[in-house]
C-alpha positions as CSV (number, residue, x, y, z in Angstrom):
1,X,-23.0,15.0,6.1
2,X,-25.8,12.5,5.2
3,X,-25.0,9.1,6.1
4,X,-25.8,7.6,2.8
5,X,-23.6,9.9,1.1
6,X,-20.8,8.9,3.3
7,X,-21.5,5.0,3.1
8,X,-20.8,6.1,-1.0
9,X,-17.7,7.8,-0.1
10,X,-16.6,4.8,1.4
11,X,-17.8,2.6,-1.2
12,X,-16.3,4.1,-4.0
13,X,-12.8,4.7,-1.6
14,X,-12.6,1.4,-1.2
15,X,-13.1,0.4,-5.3
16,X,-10.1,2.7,-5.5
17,X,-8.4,1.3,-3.0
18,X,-9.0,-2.6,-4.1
19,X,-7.5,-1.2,-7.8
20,X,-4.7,0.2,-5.9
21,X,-4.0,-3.4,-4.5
22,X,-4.0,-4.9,-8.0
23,X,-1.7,-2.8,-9.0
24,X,0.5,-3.3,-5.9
25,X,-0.2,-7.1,-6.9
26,X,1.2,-6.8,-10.4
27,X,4.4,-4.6,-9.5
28,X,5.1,-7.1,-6.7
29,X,7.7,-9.7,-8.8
30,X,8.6,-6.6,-11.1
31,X,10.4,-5.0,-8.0
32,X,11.3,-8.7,-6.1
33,X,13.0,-9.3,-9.3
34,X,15.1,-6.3,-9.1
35,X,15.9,-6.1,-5.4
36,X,19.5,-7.6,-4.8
37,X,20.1,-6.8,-1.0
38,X,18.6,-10.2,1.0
39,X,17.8,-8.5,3.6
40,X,15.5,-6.2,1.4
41,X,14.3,-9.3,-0.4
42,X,13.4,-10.9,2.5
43,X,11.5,-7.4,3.2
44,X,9.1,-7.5,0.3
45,X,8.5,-10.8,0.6
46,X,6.8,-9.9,4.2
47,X,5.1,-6.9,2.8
48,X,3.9,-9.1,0.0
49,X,1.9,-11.7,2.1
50,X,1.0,-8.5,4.4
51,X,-0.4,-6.7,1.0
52,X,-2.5,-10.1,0.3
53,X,-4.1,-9.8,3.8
54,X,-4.5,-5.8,3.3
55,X,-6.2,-6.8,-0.2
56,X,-8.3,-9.5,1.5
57,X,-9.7,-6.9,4.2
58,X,-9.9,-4.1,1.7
59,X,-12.4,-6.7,-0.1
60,X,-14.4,-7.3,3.3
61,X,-14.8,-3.3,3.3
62,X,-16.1,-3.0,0.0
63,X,-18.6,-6.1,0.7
64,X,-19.9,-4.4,3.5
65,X,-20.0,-0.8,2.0
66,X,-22.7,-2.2,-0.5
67,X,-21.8,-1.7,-4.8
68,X,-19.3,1.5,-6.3
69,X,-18.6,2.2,-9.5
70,X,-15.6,0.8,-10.2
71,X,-12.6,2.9,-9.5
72,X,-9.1,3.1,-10.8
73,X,-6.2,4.2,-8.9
74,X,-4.0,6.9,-11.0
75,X,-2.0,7.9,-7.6
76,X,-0.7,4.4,-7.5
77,X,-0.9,3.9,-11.4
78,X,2.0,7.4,-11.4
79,X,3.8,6.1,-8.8
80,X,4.2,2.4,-10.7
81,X,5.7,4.4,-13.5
82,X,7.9,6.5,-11.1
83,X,8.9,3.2,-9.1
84,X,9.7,1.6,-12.9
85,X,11.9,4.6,-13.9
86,X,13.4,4.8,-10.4
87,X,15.0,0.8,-10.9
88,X,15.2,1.3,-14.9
89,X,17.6,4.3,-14.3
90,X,19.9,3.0,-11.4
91,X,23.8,2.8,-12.6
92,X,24.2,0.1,-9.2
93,X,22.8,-2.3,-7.6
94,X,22.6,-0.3,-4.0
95,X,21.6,2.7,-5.7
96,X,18.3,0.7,-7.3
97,X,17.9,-0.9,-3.5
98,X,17.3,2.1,-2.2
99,X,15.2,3.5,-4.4
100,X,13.1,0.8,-4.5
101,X,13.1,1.6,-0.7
102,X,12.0,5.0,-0.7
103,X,9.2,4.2,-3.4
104,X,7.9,1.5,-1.0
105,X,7.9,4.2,1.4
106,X,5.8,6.2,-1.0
107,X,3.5,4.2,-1.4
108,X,3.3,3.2,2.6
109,X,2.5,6.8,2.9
110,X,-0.6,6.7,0.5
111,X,-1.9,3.4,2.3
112,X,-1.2,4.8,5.6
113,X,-3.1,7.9,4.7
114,X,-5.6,5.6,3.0
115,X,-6.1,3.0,5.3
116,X,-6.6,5.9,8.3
117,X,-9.2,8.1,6.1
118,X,-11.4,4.6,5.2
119,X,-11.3,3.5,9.0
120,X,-12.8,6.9,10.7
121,X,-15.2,6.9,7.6
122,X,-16.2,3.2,8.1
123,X,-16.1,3.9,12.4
124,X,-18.9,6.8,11.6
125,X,-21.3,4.7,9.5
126,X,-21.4,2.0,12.0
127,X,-18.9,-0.4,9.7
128,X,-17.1,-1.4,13.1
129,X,-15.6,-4.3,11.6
130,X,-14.2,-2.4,8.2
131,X,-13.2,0.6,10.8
132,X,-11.2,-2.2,12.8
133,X,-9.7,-4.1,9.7
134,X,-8.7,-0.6,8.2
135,X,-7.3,0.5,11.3
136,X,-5.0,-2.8,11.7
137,X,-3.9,-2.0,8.0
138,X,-2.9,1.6,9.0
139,X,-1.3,0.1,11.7
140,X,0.6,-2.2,10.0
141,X,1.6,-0.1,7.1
142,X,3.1,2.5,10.0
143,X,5.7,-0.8,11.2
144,X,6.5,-1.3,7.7
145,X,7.4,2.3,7.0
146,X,9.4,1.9,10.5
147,X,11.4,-1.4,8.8
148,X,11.7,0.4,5.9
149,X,14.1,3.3,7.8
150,X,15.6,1.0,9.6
151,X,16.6,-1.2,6.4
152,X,17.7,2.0,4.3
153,X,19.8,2.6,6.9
154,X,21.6,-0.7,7.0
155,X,22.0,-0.3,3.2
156,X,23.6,3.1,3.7
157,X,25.7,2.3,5.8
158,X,27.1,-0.8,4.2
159,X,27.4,1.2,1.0
């Protein structure tokens, strides 16, 4: 593949994936408002500060790829909807904790995915510190997908 077609790739990857965080930005006291477990609250508060370090590097990226067209995200817009109906619909407390649970784990998956794709993409244009950053993000989206098993399960088994 040409280089500069790649480098555009990325570019516009990364517009998609900077309108992803705003999205995860705006949802963020939405589903902290909803959340009643502490131990769950105490959760997204973590992933909240780790999204605002994931949205800082995400903007580092996209400084380095050079200008995109501005992207929107509709994966994450669909699965803010989803995640809204999920809580909106839960007859109990424990029942809207865990599925706030499984659609953070959603949306893990997608950064995950995202976050892997941008940092072999960035690692063959020569963007080693974007590669890096994206990497660390991949990274850390896996251990949060780890604590978020590891916290349903403590919910289950209270239940």
């Amino acid at each position: 593949m040409n280089e500069n077609n790649l480098k555009k790739l990325v570019a516009q990857g990364l517009s998609a994936m900077q309108a992803g965080s705003d999205i995860a930005a705006k949802a963020t006291d939405e589903i902290n408002n909803d959340a009643r477990h502490p131990a769950l609250r105490s959760a997204l508060e973590e992933g909240n500060r780790t999204s605002r370090q994931w949205a800082d590097r995400i903007r580092r990226a996209a400084e380095q790829a050079g200008p995109a067209e501005q992207q929107g995200n509709p994966v994450l817009e669909a699965h803010y909807e989803v995640s809204q109906k999920i809580r909106q619909a839960a007859p109990d407390d424990a029942s809207r904790d865990l599925g706030i649970i499984a659609s953070g784990q959603l949306a893990l998956h997608y950064w995950i995915a995202s976050f892997g794709t941008m940092a072999n993409y960035c690692r063959q244009t020569g963007m080693d510190d974007a590669a890096r950053d994206m990497k660390a993000c991949a990274d850390e989206a896996k251990q949060a997908d780890e604590k978020h098993n590891q916290l349903a399960e403590q919910l289950l088994s209270e239940a």
